[in-house]
C-alpha positions, 0 to 999 in steps of 0.5 A: 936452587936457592930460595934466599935473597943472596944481594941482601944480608939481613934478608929472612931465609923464606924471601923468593928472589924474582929470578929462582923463584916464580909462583902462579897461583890459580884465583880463589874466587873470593874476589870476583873478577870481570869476564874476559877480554873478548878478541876480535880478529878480521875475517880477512885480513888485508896482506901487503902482498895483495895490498901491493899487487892491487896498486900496482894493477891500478898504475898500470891501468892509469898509466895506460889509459894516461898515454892514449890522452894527446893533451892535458885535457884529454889526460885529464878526462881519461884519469878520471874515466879510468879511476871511475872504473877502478874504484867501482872494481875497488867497491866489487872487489871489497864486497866479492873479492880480496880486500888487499886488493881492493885496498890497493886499487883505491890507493894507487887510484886515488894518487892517479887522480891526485896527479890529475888535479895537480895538473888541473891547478897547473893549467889553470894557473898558467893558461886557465881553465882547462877542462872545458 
């Protein structure tokens, strides 16, 4: 192992090159450094498993509480029910249970609930207000 620098000539013979030579020297004390870094890590981390497993419960539970409606009213006020529910196992399951979940079932309600009021603007504009 060579402790020259080969790509220079007039390199000294004491110059370690970056790729032969690594030092690590223990600090002296003399400077003082800050303490370190703390690290923090979440107790239970949300998985995308979970996360994925608790949206999906969530669409199946809109979407069968969406095909008992018989009308875009009817649809509407069910969705709402429906995700009323769920997140109120959404808030249970995050104080209790698994966050993914959770986490999952808030998400996918939250899309339920998006496509409702889509369909709320969508009948307002062409019939009008249809919720009562």
């Amino acid at each position: 192992m060579s402790l020259t620098n080969p790509a220079s000539p007039d390199a000294g013979p004491d110059l370690p090159t970056t790729l032969d030579f690594v030092e690590s020297r223990a600090p002296s004390g003399l400077f003082p450094s800050p303490p370190p870094r703390p690290t923090f890590r979440e107790p239970h981390p949300v998985r995308i498993g979970s996360l994925l497993a608790g949206a999906g419960v969530a669409a199946a539970w809109l979407l069968l509480i969406g095909l008992m409606a018989t009308s875009a009213r009817s649809y509407i006020w069910f969705t709402l029910a429906a995700a009323i529910v769920a997140w109120a196992c959404a808030m249970v399951l995050m104080r209790f249970g698994d966050r993914g979940v959770a986490a999952g079932v808030a998400l996918s309600t939250s899309v339920g609930v998006a496509v409702a009021g889509g369909l709320v603007v969508q009948q307002w504009a062409t019939t009008g207000w249809p919720l009562w």
